[in-house]
C-alpha positions in Angstrom: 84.5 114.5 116.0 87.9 114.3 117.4 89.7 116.6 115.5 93.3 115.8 117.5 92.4 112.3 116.4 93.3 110.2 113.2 90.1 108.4 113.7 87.1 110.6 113.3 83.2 109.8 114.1 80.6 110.3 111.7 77.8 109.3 112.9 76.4 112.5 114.4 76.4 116.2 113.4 75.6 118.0 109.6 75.8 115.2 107.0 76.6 117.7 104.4 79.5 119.7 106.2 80.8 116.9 107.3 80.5 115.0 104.2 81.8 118.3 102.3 85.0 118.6 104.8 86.0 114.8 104.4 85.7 114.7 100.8 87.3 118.5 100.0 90.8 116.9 100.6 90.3 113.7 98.2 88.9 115.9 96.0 92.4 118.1 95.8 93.9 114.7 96.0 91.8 113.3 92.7 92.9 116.3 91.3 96.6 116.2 91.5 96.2 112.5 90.8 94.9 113.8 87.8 97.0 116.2 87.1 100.2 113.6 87.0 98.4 111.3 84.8 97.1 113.9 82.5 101.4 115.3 82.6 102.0 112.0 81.3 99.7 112.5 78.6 100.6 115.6 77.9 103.5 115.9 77.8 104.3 112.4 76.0 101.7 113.3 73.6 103.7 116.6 72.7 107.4 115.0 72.4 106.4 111.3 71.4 103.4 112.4 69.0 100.0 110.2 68.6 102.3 106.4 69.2 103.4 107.7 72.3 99.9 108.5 73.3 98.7 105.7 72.4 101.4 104.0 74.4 100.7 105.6 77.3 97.1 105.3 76.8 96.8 101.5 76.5 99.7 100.4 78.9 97.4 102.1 81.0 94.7 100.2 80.7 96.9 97.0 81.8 98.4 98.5 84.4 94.9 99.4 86.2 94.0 96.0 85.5 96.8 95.4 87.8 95.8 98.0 90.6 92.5 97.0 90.8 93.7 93.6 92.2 94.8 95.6 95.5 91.8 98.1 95.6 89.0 95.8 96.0 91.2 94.1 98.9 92.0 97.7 100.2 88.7 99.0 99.5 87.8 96.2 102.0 90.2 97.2 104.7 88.8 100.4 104.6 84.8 99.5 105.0 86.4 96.8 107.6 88.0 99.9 109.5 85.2 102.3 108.9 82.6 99.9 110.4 84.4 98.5 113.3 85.1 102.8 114.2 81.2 102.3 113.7 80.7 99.3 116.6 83.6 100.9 118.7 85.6 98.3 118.4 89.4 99.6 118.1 90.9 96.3 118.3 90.0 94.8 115.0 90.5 98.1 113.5 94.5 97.2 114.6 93.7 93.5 113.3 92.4 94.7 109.8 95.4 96.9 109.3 98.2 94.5 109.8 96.3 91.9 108.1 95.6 94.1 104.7 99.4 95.4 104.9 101.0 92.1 105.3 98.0 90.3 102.7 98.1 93.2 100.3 102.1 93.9 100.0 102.5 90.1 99.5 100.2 90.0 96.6 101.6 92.8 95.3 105.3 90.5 94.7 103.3 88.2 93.1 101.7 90.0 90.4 105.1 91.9 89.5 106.2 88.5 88.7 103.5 87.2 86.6 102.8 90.4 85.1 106.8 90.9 83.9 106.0 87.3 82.3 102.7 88.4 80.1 102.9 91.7 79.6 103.4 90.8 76.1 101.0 88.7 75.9 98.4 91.0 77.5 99.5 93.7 74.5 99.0 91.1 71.7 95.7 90.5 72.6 94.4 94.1 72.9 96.0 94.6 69.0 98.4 97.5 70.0 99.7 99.9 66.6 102.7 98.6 65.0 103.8 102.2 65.7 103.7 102.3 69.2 104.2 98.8 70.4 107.7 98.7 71.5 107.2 101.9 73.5 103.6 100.9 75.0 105.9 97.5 76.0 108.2 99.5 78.0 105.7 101.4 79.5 103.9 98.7 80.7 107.1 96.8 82.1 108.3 99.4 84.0 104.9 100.3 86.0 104.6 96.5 86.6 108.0 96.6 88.2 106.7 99.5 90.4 103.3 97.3 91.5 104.7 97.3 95.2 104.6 101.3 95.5 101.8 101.3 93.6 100.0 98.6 96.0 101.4 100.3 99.0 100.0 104.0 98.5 96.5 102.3 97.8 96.9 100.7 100.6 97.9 103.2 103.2 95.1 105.6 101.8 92.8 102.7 101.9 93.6 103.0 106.0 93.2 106.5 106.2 90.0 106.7 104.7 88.8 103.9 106.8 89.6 106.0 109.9 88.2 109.5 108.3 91.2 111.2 107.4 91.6 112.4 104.2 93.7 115.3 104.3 96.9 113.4 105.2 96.7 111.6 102.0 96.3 114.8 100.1 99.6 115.9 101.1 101.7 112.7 100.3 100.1 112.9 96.7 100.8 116.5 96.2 104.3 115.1 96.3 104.3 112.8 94.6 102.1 115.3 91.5 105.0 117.6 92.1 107.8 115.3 91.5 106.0 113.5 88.8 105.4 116.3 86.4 109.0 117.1 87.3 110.2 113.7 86.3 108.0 113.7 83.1 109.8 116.7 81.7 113.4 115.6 82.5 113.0 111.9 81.3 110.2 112.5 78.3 111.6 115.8 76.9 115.2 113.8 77.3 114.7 111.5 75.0 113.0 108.8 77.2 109.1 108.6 75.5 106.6 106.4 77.5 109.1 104.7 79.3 110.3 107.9 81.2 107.0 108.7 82.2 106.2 105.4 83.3 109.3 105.7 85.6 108.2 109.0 86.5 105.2 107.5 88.1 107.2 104.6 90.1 109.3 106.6 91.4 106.7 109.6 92.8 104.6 106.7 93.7 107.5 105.5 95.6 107.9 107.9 97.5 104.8 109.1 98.2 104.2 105.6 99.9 107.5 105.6 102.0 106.5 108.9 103.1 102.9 107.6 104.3 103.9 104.7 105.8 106.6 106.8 107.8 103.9 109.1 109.5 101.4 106.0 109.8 104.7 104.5 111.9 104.8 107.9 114.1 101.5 107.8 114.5 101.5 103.9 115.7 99.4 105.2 118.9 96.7 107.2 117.8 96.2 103.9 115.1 96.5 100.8 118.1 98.7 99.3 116.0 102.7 98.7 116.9 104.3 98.1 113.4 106.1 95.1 114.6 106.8 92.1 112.1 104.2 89.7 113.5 101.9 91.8 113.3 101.8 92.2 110.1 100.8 88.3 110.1 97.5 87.9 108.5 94.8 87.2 111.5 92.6 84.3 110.3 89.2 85.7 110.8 90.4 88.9 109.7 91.7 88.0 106.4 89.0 85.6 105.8 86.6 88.9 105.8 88.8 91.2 103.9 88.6 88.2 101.2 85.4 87.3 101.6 84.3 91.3 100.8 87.2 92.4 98.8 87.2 89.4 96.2 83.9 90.3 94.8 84.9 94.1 95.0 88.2 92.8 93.0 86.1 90.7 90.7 83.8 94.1 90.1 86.5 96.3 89.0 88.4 93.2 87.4 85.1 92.6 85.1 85.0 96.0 84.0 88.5 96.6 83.7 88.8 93.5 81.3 85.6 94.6 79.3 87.1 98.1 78.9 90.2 96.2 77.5 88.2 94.1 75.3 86.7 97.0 73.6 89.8 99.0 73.5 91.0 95.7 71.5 88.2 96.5 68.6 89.2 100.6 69.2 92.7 100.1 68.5 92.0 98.0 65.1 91.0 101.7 63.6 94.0 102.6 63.9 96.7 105.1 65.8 94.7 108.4 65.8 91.6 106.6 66.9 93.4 105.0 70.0 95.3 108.5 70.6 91.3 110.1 70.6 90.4 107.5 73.2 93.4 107.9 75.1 92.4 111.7 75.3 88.9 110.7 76.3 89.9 108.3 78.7 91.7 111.1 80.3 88.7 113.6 80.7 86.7 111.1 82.1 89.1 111.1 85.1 88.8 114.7 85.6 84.7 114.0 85.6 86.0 111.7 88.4 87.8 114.4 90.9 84.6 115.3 91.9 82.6 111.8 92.2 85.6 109.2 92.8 86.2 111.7 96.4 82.8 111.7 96.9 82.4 108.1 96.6 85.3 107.6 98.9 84.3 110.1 101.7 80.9 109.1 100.9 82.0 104.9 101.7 83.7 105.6 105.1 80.5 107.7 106.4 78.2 105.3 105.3 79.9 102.3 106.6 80.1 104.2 109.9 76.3 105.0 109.8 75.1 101.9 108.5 77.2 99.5 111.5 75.8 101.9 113.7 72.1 101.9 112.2 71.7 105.8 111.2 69.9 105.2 107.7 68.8 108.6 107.7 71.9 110.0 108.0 73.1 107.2 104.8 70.3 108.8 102.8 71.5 112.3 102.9 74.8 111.2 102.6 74.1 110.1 98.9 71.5 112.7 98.2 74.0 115.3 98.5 76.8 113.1 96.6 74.7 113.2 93.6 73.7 116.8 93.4 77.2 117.8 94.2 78.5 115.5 91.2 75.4 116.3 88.9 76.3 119.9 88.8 80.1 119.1 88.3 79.3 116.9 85.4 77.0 119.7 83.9 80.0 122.3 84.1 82.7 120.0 81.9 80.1 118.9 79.6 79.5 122.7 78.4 83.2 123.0 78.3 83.6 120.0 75.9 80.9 120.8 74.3 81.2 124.7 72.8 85.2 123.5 73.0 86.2 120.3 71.6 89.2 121.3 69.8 91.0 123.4 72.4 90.4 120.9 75.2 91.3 117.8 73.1 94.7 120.2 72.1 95.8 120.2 75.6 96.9 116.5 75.2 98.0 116.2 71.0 97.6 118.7 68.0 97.4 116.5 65.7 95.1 117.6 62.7 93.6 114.6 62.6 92.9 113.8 66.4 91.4 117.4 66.5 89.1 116.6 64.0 87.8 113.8 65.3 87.4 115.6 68.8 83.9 116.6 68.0 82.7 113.7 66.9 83.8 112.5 70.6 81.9 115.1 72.6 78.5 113.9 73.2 80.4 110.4 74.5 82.1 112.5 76.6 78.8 114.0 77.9 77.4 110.7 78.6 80.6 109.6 80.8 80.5 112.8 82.8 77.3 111.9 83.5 77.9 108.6 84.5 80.5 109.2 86.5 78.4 111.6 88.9 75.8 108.8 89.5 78.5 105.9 89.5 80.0 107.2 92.4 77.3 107.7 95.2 76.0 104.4 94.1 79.6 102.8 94.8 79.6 104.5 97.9 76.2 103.1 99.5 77.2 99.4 98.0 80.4 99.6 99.4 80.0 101.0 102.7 77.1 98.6 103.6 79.9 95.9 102.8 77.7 94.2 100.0 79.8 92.2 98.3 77.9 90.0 96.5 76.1 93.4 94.8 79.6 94.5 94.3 80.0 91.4 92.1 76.7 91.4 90.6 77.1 94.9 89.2 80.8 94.4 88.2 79.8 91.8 85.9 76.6 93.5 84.5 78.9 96.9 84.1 81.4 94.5 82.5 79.7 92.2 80.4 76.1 92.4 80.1 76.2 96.2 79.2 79.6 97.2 78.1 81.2 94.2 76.0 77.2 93.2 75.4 76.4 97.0 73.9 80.0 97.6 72.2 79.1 94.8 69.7 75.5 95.6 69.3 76.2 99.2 68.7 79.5 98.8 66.7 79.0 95.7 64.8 75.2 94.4 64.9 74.1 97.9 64.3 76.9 98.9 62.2 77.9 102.2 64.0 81.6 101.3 63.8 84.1 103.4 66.2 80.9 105.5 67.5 79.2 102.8 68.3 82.3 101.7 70.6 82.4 104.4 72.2 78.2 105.3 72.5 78.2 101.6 74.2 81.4 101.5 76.8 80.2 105.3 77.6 76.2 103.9 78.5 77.9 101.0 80.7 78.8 103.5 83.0 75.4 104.2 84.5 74.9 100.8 85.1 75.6 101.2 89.1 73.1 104.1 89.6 70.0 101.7 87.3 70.8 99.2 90.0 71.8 100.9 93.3 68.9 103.8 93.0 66.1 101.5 93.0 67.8 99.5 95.9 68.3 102.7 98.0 64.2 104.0 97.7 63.1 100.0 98.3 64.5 100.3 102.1 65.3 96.7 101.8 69.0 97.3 102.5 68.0 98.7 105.9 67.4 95.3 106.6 70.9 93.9 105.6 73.5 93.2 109.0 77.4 94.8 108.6 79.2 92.2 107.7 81.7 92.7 110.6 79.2 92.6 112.7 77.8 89.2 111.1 81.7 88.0 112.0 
C-alpha cells in the first residue's frame, strides 16, 4: 500500500490488518454518526417528551427512504472505483467520479422537489399520532430541503471508500457530530422540538460536505480528476454502469425501506408510547451497526479490489473475519440490553410507560444485533462482486417476502399484536446472511466476471 496515496491497494498483504485498519476509521465514523442521531433522540425525547420522539423517529424513516435513492447510485460509484483500482485502470476511476457527482447532485434537486410536495402525503399513510404530527411534518420538511448535503456527503464518502481511504471521512463527520449535538441543544432546548434538530442535521451535514468536497478539490491530483464543469458531465458508458448496478442496489434498500415503513404504519396504530419504544429500538440497532455497517463498507472496497483482480482467497478471509468481528460485538450489546433494559431505554425518554415496555423489547433487540452482524459481511461480498441483480433479489425478499410477509403472519394471522411486529421486522434482518452464506461456500460466484470488466 501507498500510504502517501489516496488510493490504496488491497490486494496483497494481511487480510485482517488490513481489513482492521480500513474499517477502524468508519467504525469511529459509524459511531459519531451515531452519536448525532442518537443527540437528536435524546435530547428531543427529553425536551419534546414521547410526540417529539415519535416525531423524530418516523420523519426518520422518510427521510432514509430518501437517502437510500443516492446510496445505491453511490454505493455503485464506489464498487465502480474500487474495481477499476483492481484492473489498474485510473482513468475510469476519474470517469466514474465525475459522472456519479454530476448524476448524483442532480437527482438529489429532484427529489427535494417531489419530496416538499408529498411529505404529507407520505405521513398520512404511515398513520402518524395526532400528537406528534405537526412536529414530525416539520421535521420531515426541513431534512428534505437539506437532500443536496445530505446526497453530497454520501457521495464524497462513497469516493473515498472506493479509493481505500477511510480516515478522511472520519474527520469531516467528527465535525459535523460536534456541531450537531451543539446545534441540537441550542435549537431543541430553545424551544424549537423536532424541527431544530432536523435543522441541526442539515446544517452539520452541510458542512461536513463543503468541507469534503474542498480537500477532494486540493487533492484533484492524487484523484486524476480536474474538477472542471464538463467534467462533471455524465460519460455515457459510465453512467449506464453506475445505473445499471446501482438501480437494483437502490431498489434493495428502497424495498426494505418501504417495508420497514409499512410496518411502522401498523406500529404507530398502538399508539404514541409504542412508536416512541420503536423509535428507541430503531436507534440501538444503529449502534449494533458501528461495528458491521464499517465492516461491510471496508469489507466492499477490499472485495471489489480482490474479486476484479481474481484473489478469492483473500475475499474469503475478508468476510470470515467480518463476521466474527461483528458476532462478538453483537454478543456484548445484547448482554447489556438484556440484564439492562430500563437504564439503556432511559437514555432516550423516562417515560413510565416507555420504560415498561423496554423489557418486553429486549429479546427483539437481541435478534437485530444479531442480524446486523451477519447482514453486513453478506452486503459486503454481494456488493463488492458488483452483483446487482442479487442485490435486488435479496432487497425484495428482505422487504417483502420476509418482513411485510412475517409482520402480518406474526402480528395478525397469529395474533401476537405489537410483538409480533416487531419478532417479524427483527427476523427479516437475517435474510442477506440465509442467502449470501450458502452462495459464498458453493464457489459459484468465483465464476461470475466484474462487471467493469464485462464493460
Amino acid at each position: 500500500m501507498n500510504n502517501g496515496s489516496l488510493i490504496q491497494d488491497y490486494t496483497q498483504g494481511p487480510v485482517a490488518r488490513q481489513l482492521l485498519r480500513f474499517a477502524w476509521p468508519f467504525m469511529v465514523s459509524n459511531l459519531l454518526q451515531t452519536a448525532y442521531n442518537l443527540a437528536d433522540m435524546i435530547v428531543v425525547g427529553h425536551f419534546a417528551g414521547p410526540a417529539g420522539l415519535s416525531a423524530v423517529s418516523i420523519g426518520g424513516e422518510i427521510i432514509h427512504l430518501y437517502t437510500f435513492l443516492a446510496m445505491g447510485l453511490c454505493s455503485a460509484g464506489q464498487i465502480m472505483i474500487s474495481q477499476y483500482i483492481g484492473l489498474k485502470d485510473r482513468p475510469s476511476v476519474s470517469k466514474t467520479i465525475g459522472t456519479m457527482f454530476g448524476f448524483v447532485l442532480a437527482m438529489s434537486l429532484a427529489v427535494t422537489a417531489l419530496g416538499l410536495c408529498f411529505n404529507r402525503v407520505f405521513l398520512g399513510w404511515l398513520n402518524v399520532p395526532e400528537e406528534a404530527w405537526e412536529s414530525c411534518l416539520a421535521y420531515t420538511s426541513c431534512c428534505t430541503a437539506g437532500c443536496f448535503f445530505i446526497y453530497g456527503y454520501n457521495m464524497v464518502s462513497s469516493t473515498l471508500r472506493g479509493m481505500g481511504d477511510s480516515k478522511h471521512p472520519m474527520l469531516f463527520i467528527t465535525a459535523a457530530a460536534v456541531l450537531n449535538v451543539g446545534l441540537d441543544l441550542l435549537f431543541v432546548s430553545g424551544g424549537m422540538g423536532a424541527f431544530g434538530a432536523a435543522l441541526a442535521t442539515v446544517i452539520a451535514q452541510g458542512v461536513s460536505f463543503l468541507g469534503a468536497l474542498v480537500f477532494l478539490y486540493r487533492r484533484r491530483e492524487d484523484l486524476g480528476f480536474d474538477f472542471r464543469p464538463r467534467s462533471f458531465l455524465p460519460e455515457r458508458r459510465t453512467l449506464g454502469l453506475l445505473i445499471r448496478l446501482g438501480v437494483p442496489m437502490m431498489l434493495q434498500s428502497c424495498a426494505i425501506s418501504i417495508s420497514s415503513l409499512f410496518v411502522t404504519s401498523f406500529i404507530n396504530a398502538y399508539g404514541v408510547v409504542v412508536s416512541a419504544v420503536t423509535g428507541v429500538g430503531s436507534k440501538l440497532s444503529t449502534v449494533a451497526s458501528i461495528i458491521t455497517l464499517a465492516l461491510s463498507h471496508a469489507g466492499a472496497t477490499m472485495v471489489g479490489q480482490n474479486f476484479a483482480a481474481g484473489r478469492f482467497d483473500r475475499v474469503r478471509r475478508i468476510l470470515w473475519i467480518s463476521w466474527g468481528v461483528g458476532g462478538a460485538f453483537a454478543a456484548l450489546l445484547s448482554g447489556a440490553v438484556l440484564l439492562w433494559p430500563e437504564p439503556v431505554f432511559a437514555l432516550f425518554n423516562d417515560d413510565p410507560a416507555v420504560l415498561a415496555m423496554s423489557r418486553s423489547y429486549a429479546p427483539v433487540a437481541v435478534i437485530n444485533f444479531f442480524g446486523w452482524a451477519l447482514r453486513g459481511p453478506s452486503a459486503a461480498l454481494c456488493n463488492g462482486m458488483g452483483f446487482a441483480s442479487m442485490n435486488l433479489v435479496l432487497g425484495v425478499t428482505d422487504g417483502v417476502v420476509m418482513r411485510i410477509g412475517l409482520c402480518l403472519l406474526m402480528g395478525v394471522t397469529l395474533g401476537m399484536g405489537i410483538n409480533g411486529f416487531w419478532y417479524g421486522s427483527a427476523l427479516a434482518g437475517w435474510t442477506f446472511f440465509l442467502v449470501m452464506f450458502p452462495y459464498l461456500l458453493s464457489g459459484r460466484w468465483e465464476k461470475r466476471r466484474p462487471p467493469v470488466a464485462a464493460g
